[in-house]
C-alpha angles and dihedrals in degrees: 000000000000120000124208133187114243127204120246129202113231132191115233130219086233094203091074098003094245118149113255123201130204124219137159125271145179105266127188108214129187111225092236096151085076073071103054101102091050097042082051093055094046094048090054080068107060125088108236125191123231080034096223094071090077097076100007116056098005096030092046086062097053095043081058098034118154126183120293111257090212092173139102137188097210129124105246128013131098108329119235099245092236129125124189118203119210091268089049101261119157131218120187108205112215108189137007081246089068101045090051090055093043099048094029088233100141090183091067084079090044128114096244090045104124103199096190126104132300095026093056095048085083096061112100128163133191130237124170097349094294112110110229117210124193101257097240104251123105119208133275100270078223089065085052093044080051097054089056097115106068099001077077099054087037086240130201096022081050160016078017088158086048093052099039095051111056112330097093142090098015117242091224136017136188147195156108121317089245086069094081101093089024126054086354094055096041096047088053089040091057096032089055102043093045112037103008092233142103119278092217137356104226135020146196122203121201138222121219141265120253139177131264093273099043103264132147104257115245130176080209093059092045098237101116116128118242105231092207099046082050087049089038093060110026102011126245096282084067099057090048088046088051093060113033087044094036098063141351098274092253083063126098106232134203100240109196129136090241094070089033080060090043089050081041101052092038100053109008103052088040087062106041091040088055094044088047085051094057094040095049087051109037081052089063108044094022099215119209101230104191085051075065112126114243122272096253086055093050121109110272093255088054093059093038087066096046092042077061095048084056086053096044089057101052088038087057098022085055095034086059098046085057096050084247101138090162098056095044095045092044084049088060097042091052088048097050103043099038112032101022112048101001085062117359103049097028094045088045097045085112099054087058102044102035095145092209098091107253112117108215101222094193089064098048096036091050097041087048085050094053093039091051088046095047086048088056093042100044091048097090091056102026098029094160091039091051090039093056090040087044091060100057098036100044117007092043084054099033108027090180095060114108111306085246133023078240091064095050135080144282113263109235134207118276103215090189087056104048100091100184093187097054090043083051097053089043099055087056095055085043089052098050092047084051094054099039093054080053092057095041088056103047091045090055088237107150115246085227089055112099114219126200099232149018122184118194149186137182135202094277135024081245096058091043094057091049084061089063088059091056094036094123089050091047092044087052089047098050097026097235132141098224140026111215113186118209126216122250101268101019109148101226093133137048111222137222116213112220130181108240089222102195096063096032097054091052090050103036108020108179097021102063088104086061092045088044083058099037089070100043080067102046127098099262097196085050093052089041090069100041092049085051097048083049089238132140120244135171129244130195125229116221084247092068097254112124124219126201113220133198114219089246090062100066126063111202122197128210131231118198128218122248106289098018122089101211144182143175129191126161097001088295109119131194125168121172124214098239104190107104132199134221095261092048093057095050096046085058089051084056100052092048087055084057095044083046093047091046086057089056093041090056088041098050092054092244110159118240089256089043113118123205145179122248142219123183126191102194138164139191123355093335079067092043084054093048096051084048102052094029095132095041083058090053095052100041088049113039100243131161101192129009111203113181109229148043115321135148121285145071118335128218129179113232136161110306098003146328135328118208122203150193136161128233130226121240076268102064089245112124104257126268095009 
């Protein structure tokens, strides 16, 4: 006989890499599968989101249900209500009521009874002659999470009117996606078995957190994120923001405090920057916002901004009432960063800072509207940030408005201010400047360089008239002379047919090759119409076999004639003129020297109203420019006298040269002389 030791594999505990063994135990079970058709049923009610858990992850587990294992073998924790008595009878104790009754222990409905294992493992009672002892398992903590709903009203011994009418089942529910055959499932076990009825009536389920890199968090691998180092540096609301902004909530998302700086910077500091701008300059004119004209008589691009602020609220108001906090908060940030401030507040600076006097009430009274709005709309996902903003904009006018932006109501859609055919002809403008910026910044020309010429054209002939009503806005955006619209099928440009691949190789698999060469043969100026009128066509592969194609399926790609810089996207077309004259170079010198002078404004501390002298010591063209567009410096710049040469005061580098400035006195003395 000879004897060897034979290696075993044995499963760890990974969490602090101990062995772990397996063995059989007694187990209690509730015969919850006599439920599955109803628990089925119930479960078709619920409005899940994402929707297919509802019979994927969560209706695949009922389809396979087995009976509910609700005992552990642990040494403290809520104790199963069962006593054995030596025979094996079993007696289920319902209350402490009745245990006190059974064992004539009077403390166990005391205040300082602990009814937890082990102190209620002492507690016997006598029937019959027979001693029953509680059997030595506590329940699955699932069973208890499950019993949430009325366990925390102590329901049915009390509060039974709180918890009938109206405490069950919940309206919303959320949590990680693992839940769902956790807290999910037993809150639909117990709400099912015990009151037939759903636990809850919708649900989120959440996807999880991950680093930087995309990795699982562990506290073992060391990449977990600290929560106080993320509230320390950009607060909690931006923490909430991150994650509602960053992915639609069933989505795994990377958590750093990198992207929460990026979701900070992007929304946060766009919305404070817009609401700083107001306040600076509301401090200094006081307006009197109820002497404010009413919105019909506003200026168009007044009404333009409240007619968004309508549309904001149906777009969030409808996206939350669809559990959609990703759509909603995206909505807002959208709102805030491109019409607000990118064109309202950046196109209006001069109607708050005139400098003659007037104070133009429609602009404060609308920017004050959209801000408010924006404030009410923002407090679900910000609430510290609205509530902050909701004190100075609203307590600090009308002390007798709710005591917080979270007591007061819902804004609701205006009808009479919606103006869909204003917002329509504005989001056309908003979409050209878009595109030309873009142009202008693939080519490498300069923003502050005037060009002689845009042409233009939009999806309609309808669209592209409306651009001729907002041409001088259009001509300030994209810094050009002269607006040119095209008509609809003018040939300015040559195309480039290109597969839109994410939606192709769903629809045609292997034969995107075929389609690929189907459409190096069309005709591109022909698909590019019919892409642009939205409209399917057909195109031929050089094998023979034909493919219908949707207009969202193709992306076409502009090339521009010799001396334009063109593109096209979404039938949408902008090509600048790019030969430039004499007069037109130097005008651009000039508008970098007031971009230049603004910089040494902000760095020598002057205020917005302040005015100041100013030196320049300039060579070459960027002197010529300055003698040219002297007054216009003046002007941009708040100056008072432009002297060319060296002089005191603060110097700031600028193109071709220095700037020298100092800042007078109300008295037109140069301050602190």
């Amino acid at each position: 006989m000879e004897g060897e030791e034979l290696p075993a594999l044995v499963p760890a505990l990974l969490a602090l890499r101990h062995p772990l063994m397996y063995y059989a135990t007694e187990s209690w079970y509730l015969n919850n599968t006599r439920l599955k058709g109803r628990l089925i049923e119930l479960n078709g009610t619920i409005d899940w989101h994402p929707a297919h858990i509802r019979t994927g992850r969560y209706g695949g587990w009922l389809e396979n249900l087995i009976d509910w294992n609700i005992s552990r073998s642990r040494y403290w924790g809520t104790p199963l209500p069962v006593w054995e008595a030596e025979d094996g009878e079993y007696r289920v104790v319902g209350s402490y009521a009745e245990l006190a009754e059974l064992s004539g222990r009077t403390e166990v409905t005391g205040e300082d009874f602990d009814p937890h294992r082990p102190y209620v493992d002492d507690i016997t009672f006598e029937v019959d002659g027979k001693t029953f002892r509680r059997v030595p398992y506590v329940m699955d903590v699932w069973y208890d999470s499950g019993s949430m709903p009325f366990a925390q009203h102590h329901y049915p011994f009390e509060n039974r009117e709180l918890f009938e009418q109206g405490g069950f089942p919940a309206d919303y529910i959320s949590e990680a996606i693992d839940q769902t055959r956790g807290w999910f499932n037993s809150l639909h076990q117990i709400g099912t078995m015990v009151f037939d009825s759903v636990a809850y009536k919708s649900v989120i389920c959440a996807g999880h957190f991950l680093d930087e890199k995309g990795q699982k968090m562990s506290k073992s691998k060391g990449n977990i994120l600290d929560p106080w180092e993320v509230f320390n540096t950009y607060g909690a609301d931006a923490a909430r923001w991150y994650t509602y902004v960053s992915a639609p909530p069933e989505l795994s998302r990377r958590v750093g405090l990198n992207v929460i700086g990026e979701a900070f910077r992007s929304y946060f500091m766009t919305l404070w920057n817009t609401y700083s701008f107001f306040v600076l300059y509301a401090n200094l004119d006081q307006p009197d916002l109820r002497a404010a004209p009413p919105v019909e008589e506003r200026p168009e691009v007044d009404r333009w901004l409240v007619a968004k602020v309508q549309a904001l609220v149906g777009t969030v108001t409808a996206a939350l009432d669809s559990y959609d906090p990703t759509g909603s908060s995206r909505a807002l940030q959208d709102f805030v960063v491109e019409d607000l401030s990118n064109w309202y507040v950046r196109r209006n600076r001069r109607r708050f800072w005139s400098g003659d006097g007037q104070v133009d009430l429609s602009a404060y009274a609308t920017l004050h509207y959209a801000l408010v709005t924006v404030t009410q709309l923002t407090a679900p996902f910000t609430p510290f940030l609205a509530e902050s903003l909701y004190q100075n904009l609203v307590r600090s006018v009308t002390p007798d408005a709710p005591e917080s932006v979270h007591l007061g109501t819902w804004p609701q859609v205006n009808e009479a201010l919606s103006a869909p055919e204003l917002v329509g002809e504005m989001d056309a403008v908003l979409r050209v400047v878009s595109l030309g910026r873009a142009v202008r910044g693939q080519t490498g020309m300069r923003q502050r360089q005037p060009l002689p010429k845009v042409m233009l054209r939009a999806r309609t002939s309808e669209q592209t008239a409306a651009l001729g009503r907002f041409a001088e806005q259009i001509k300030e955006e994209l810094n050009v002379k002269e607006v040119e619209l095209l008509d609809q099928y003018a040939e300015l440009v040559s195309y480039q047919l290109r597969p839109n691949l994410p939606l192709l190789g769903k629809k045609f698999g292997k034969a995107v090759p075929q389609v690929r060469a189907a459409l190096q043969e069309a005709d591109a100026s022909e698909v590019a119409r019919f892409v642009r009128d939205g409209k399917f066509f057909e195109v031929v592969a050089p094998t023979g076999e034909r493919f219908e194609l949707g207009p969202d399926e193709v992306l076409v790609d502009a090339r521009s004639p010799e001396g334009f810089a063109a593109q096209e996207e979404a039938g949408y077309l902008v090509a600048f003129d790019t030969q430039l004259t004499r007069e037109l170079e130097l005008e651009g010198l000039a508008r970098d020297l007031v971009r230049g002078i603004q910089d040494g404004r902000k760095k020598a501390g002057f205020e917005v109203s302040d005015r100041i002298t100013l030196h320049l010591d300039l060579t070459g063209d960027t002197r010529e420019a300055a003698e040219v567009w002297q007054e216009y410096l003046m002007s941009e710049t708040l100056t008072e006298a432009l002297v060319f040469g060296v002089a005191e005061g603060f110097a700031a580098e600028v193109e071709g040269g220095t700037a020298y400035l100092e800042r007078l006195d109300r008295d037109g003395s140069v301050a602190g002389a």
